[in-house]
Each structure stands twice: as structure tokens, then as C-alpha cells.
C-alpha positions as CSV (number, residue, x, y, z in Angstrom):
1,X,-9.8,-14.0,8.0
2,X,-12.1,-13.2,4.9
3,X,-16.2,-14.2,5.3
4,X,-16.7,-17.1,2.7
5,X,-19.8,-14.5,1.5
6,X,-16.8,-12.1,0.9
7,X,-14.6,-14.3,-0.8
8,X,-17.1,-15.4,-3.0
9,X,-18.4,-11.9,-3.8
10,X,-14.8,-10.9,-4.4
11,X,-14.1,-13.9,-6.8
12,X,-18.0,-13.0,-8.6
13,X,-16.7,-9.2,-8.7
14,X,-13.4,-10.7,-10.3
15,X,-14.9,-12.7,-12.8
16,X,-17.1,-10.3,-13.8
17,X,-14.1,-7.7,-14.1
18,X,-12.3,-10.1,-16.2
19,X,-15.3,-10.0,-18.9
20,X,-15.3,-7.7,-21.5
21,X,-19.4,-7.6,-21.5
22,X,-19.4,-7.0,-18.3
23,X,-16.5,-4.9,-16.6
24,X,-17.9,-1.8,-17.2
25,X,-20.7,-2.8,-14.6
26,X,-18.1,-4.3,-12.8
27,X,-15.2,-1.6,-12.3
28,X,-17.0,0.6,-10.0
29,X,-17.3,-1.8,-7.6
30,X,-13.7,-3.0,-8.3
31,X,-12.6,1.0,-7.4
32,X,-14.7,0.6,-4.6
33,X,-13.1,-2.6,-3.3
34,X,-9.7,-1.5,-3.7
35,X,-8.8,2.1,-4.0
36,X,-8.9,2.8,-0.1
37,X,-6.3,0.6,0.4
38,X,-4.0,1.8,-3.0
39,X,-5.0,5.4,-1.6
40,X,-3.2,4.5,1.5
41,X,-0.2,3.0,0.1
42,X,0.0,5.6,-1.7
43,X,0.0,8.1,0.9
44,X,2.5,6.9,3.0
45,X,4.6,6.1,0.1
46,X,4.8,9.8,-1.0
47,X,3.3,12.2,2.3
48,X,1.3,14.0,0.4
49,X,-2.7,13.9,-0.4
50,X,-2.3,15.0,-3.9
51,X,0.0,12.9,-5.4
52,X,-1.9,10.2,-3.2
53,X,-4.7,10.8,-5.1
54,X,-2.8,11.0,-8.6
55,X,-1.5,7.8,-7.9
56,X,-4.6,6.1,-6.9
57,X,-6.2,7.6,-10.1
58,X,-3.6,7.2,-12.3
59,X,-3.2,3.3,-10.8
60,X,-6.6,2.6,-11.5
61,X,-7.1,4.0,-15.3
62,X,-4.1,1.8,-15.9
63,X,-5.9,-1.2,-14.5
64,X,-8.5,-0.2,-17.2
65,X,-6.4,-0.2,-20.1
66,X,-4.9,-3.3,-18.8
67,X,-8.4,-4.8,-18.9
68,X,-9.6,-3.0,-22.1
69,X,-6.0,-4.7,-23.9
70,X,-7.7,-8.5,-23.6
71,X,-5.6,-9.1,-20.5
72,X,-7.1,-10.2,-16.9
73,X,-6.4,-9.9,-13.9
74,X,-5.7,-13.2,-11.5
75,X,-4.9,-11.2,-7.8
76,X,-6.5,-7.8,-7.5
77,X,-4.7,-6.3,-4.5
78,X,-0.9,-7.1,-5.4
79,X,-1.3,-6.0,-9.2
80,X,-3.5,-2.7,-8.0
81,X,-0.1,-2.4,-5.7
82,X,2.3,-3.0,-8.5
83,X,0.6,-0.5,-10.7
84,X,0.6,2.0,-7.6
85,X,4.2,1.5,-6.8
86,X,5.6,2.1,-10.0
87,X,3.6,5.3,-10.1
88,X,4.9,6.3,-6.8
89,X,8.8,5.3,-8.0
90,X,8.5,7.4,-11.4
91,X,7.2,10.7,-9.1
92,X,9.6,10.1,-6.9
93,X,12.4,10.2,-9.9
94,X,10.7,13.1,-11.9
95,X,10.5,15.5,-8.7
96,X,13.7,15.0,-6.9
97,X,12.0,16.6,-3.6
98,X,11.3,15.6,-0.7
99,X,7.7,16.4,0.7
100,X,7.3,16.8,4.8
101,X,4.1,15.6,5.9
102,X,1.5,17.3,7.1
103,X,0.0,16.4,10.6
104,X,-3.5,16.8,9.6
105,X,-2.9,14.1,6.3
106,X,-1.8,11.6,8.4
107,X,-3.6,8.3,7.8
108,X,-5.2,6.4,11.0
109,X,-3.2,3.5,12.3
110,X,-4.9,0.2,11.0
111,X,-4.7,-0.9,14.2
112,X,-5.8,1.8,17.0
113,X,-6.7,-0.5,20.0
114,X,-3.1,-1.1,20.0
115,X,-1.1,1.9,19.9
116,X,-2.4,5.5,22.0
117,X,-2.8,8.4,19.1
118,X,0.8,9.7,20.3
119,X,2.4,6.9,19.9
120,X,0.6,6.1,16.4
121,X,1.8,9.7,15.4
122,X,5.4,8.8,16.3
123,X,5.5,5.8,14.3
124,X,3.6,7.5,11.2
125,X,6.5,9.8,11.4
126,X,8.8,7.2,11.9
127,X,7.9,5.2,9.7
128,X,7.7,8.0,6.6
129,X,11.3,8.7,7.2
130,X,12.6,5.1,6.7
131,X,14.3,4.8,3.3
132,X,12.2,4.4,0.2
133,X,12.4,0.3,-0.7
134,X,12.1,-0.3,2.9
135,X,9.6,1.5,3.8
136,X,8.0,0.1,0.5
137,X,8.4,-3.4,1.8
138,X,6.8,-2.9,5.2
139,X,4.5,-1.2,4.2
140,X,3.5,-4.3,1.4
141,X,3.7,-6.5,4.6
142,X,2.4,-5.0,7.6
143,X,-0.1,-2.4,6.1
144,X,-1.1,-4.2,3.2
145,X,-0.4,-7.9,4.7
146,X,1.0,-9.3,1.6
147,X,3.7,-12.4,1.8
148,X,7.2,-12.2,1.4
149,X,6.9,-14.2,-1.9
150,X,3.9,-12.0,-3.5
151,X,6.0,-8.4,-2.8
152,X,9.2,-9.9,-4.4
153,X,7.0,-11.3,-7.1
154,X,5.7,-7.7,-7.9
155,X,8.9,-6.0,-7.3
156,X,11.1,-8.1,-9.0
157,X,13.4,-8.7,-6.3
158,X,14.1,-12.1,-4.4
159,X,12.1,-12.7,-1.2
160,X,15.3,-12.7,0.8
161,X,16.0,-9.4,-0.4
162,X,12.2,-8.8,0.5
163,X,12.4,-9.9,4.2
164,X,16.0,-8.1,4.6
165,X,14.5,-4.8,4.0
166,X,12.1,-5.4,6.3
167,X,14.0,-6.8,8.5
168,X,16.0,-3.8,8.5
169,X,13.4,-1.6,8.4
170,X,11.7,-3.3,11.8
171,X,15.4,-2.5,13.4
172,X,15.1,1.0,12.9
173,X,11.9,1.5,13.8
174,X,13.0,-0.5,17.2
175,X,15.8,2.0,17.7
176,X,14.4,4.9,16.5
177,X,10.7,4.6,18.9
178,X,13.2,2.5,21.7
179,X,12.8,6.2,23.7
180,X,9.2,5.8,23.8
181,X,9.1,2.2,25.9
182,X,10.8,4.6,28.5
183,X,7.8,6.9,28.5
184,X,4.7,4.0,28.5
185,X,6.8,2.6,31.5
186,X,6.4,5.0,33.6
């Protein structure tokens, strides 16, 4: 759960973003508040540091113009995602290749008192093979911890079709890492 001193300072960033006289001040800190987490998206979306970073730059200068046209912003995080996403969809159709991830550029579980580092790796790997909108959708939800409803709102698709591909992303990852409950059992 958010700090109210953080919600506030969020909502004071926000406001601030969303005024022409001020968002230059303001966008720095706006970066600083939200490209680690478009960074990460990004990198699991794609495997691959560089185009991480091209997205997360790209995604951001958008978010500028967006700003600089008269427009606002409402909900930071999911429209910094939408922009991100769409970035990471058009690469994905202009290269036609796929990337192989490199151990060394593989981002730290969010949660590491839960998994050991092996098992973490397995499910990195895991996870980067799952199918594209899939692993788009879980990562929206359980990296990112948006709702159903705010990932179908920013990809256009109905939240049953949302929690179907997560669904069915969440059974292969069972079956796919199944082999490793084995190993922790012993």
C-alpha cells in the first residue's frame, strides 16, 4: 500500500506535470518516478537492453509531446505502459527476429524473499518464452500490478480476454516450472 506522503507527492508531481508553466520542472521527476518500471516492461517484453532502453526513451519523449499537444495525463503508470507497449508491438513487427536473452541482462525478481536466484532464473526464462500477448498480460498484472479492467482498457481488448491470457499464461508457467517442485522437495 502507497504512504499517503507518497500519494500526495505523486498527485502534486501530476498536477504539476499537467501544467504547461510548470512541466518542464516537473518532467524530470516524472522520468524519475516511472521509467524504472517502463524500463522493466520493456525488457522483459523484448530481452534485450537496447531496445529496452529505446523503448523507455522513445515512450517517454512521446509522453512529452502528448503533454506539449494541450493534452494531460489522468493515470501515469498505465498510459506510460500503453505508450511502451505499442513501442514494443511495432519493434517486434519491423524486426521479425527473435532476440535470446542474455543471462547477465536479466532483471531481478521483484520479489526475491520468495523465489531462490535458480529458481527466479527458471522463471525469467520461462516466462520470456511465453507468447507475446500473454506474456504482455502477466506481465501488466503481476510485474506491474495493474487490474484486469485497466490492461484491457489500455489494450483495447475485453477484461475477459485480459484474464484468459493470463490465465493461460499462469498454466503454462505451472507446467512448464511443475519439474522444479520435484527438486525444492527433496
Amino acid at each position: 500500500m502507497q504512504s499517503r506522503s507518497h500519494i500526495h507527492n505523486e498527485s502534486h508531481l501530476l498536477e504539476m506535470l499537467n501544467d504547461p508553466k510548470q512541466r518542464d520542472a516537473a518532467f524530470g521527476a516524472f522520468y524519475d518516478a516511472y521509467s524504472r518500471q517502463v524500463y522493466t516492461y520493456a525488457l522483459r517484453m523484448t530481452a534485450c537492453v537496447s531496445d529496452a532502453c529505446d523503448v523507455t526513451q522513445e515512450t517517454f519523449i512521446r509522453v512529452h509531446a502528448h503533454l506539449l499537444r494541450g493534452n494531460t495525463i489522468s493515470d501515469p503508470l498505465p498510459f506510460c505502459l500503453m505508450i511502451a507497449r505499442q513501442r514494443v508491438l511495432n519493434m517486434r513487427r519491423d524486426h521479425k527476429e527473435t532476440v535470446e536473452i542474455d543471462e547477465d541482462h536479466l532483471v531481478a525478481d521483484p520479489y526475491p524473499e520468495i523465489f531462490s536466484a535458480d529458481i527466479a532464473q527458471h522463471l525469467e526464462r520461462v516466462i520470456s518464452d511465453l507468447p507475446l500477448l500473454m506474456r504482455d498480460a502477466f506481465l501488466l498484472r503481476y510485474y506491474d500490478g495493474l487490474s484486469y479492467e485497466k490492461i484491457a482498457e489500455m489494450i483495447s481488448e475485453s477484461s475477459g480476454t485480459v484474464r484468459m491470457r493470463v490465465q493461460r499464461a499462469k498454466t503454462l508457467l505451472r507446467r512448464k516450472l511443475a519439474h522444479l517442485v520435484s527438486e525444492v522437495r527433496r
